[in-house]
N, C-alpha and C positions, 0 to 999 in steps of 0.2 A: 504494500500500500504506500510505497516511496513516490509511488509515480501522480507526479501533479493530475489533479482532476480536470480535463479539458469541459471549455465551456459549449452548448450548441450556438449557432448564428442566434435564433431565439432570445438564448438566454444571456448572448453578451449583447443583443440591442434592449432587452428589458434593461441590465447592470447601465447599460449608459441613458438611457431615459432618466433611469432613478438617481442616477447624479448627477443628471441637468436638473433633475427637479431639487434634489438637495442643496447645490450649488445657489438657487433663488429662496432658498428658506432663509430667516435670522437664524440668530444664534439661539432663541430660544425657541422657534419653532422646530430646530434639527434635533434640542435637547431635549423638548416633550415630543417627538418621533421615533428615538433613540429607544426613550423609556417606553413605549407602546409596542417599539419592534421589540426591543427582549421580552418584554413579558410574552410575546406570541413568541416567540423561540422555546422560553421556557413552556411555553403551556404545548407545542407542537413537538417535544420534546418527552414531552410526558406520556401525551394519546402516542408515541410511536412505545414508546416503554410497556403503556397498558393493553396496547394493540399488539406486541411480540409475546408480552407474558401468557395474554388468550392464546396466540394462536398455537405456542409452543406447550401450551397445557400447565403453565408453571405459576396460576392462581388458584 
């Protein structure tokens, strides 16, 4: 798993959208987005945890 993760054309024009759009945010609107994206990381984070322990039988 050394080997860098390649992006699709897709997802490296979504990656540069979202940083033209962050590029026009203040400083405080990147830092309440910031705080909105991790909590979705932590919470899409979690449903893949509770999603593998069903599927592997391990609840």
């Amino acid at each position: 798993m050394n080997q860098p993760i390649k992006l699709s054309i897709e997802q490296e024009f979504s990656l540069r959208s979202f940083a033209d759009q962050v590029q026009q945010m203040s400083r405080e609107q990147a830092q309440e987005f910031l705080i909105v994206l991790h909590k979705q990381m932590i919470i899409q984070k979690t449903m893949y945890q509770e999603f593998l322990k069903h599927e592997w039988h391990l609840d």
